[in-house]
C-alpha positions, 0 to 999 in steps of 0.5 A: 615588113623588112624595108632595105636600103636599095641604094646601100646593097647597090654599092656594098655589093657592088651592083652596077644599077638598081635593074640588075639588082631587081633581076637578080631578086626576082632570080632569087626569089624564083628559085626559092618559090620553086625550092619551098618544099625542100626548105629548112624549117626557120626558112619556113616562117618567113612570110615573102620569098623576095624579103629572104632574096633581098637579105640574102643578097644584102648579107652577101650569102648569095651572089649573082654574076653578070653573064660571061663573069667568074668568081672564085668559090671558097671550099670548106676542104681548105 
């Protein structure tokens, strides 16, 4: 078992409280679960959805916005 550093992603992320990030992990991992037939292979060996969540959330892959917020999306066009 992975253990992360809730309080380190709180603030390198720029998440406001622990809740909105136990939010948006459970958001995460729910959206994977309901994905896990369309997956990448390596993806398929992880063992819990809310482990890959929160790494993908602490490595910055994912980002989730407070409701009415924006973000730029970067676009590989150029």
């Amino acid at each position: 078992m992975i253990f992360y550093d809730i309080e380190k992603i709180i603030r390198d992320r720029g998440i406001d409280n622990k809740y909105r990030l136990t939010g948006a992990v459970a958001d995460r991992a729910r959206q994977l679960s309901e994905q896990k037939g369309r997956r990448l292979v390596e993806d398929a060996t992880r063992e819990k959805f809310i482990s890959l969540a929160l790494e993908e959330i602490s490595s910055g892959k994912v980002v989730f916005l407070k409701t009415g917020e924006t973000r730029d999306v970067p676009t590989d066009n150029g």
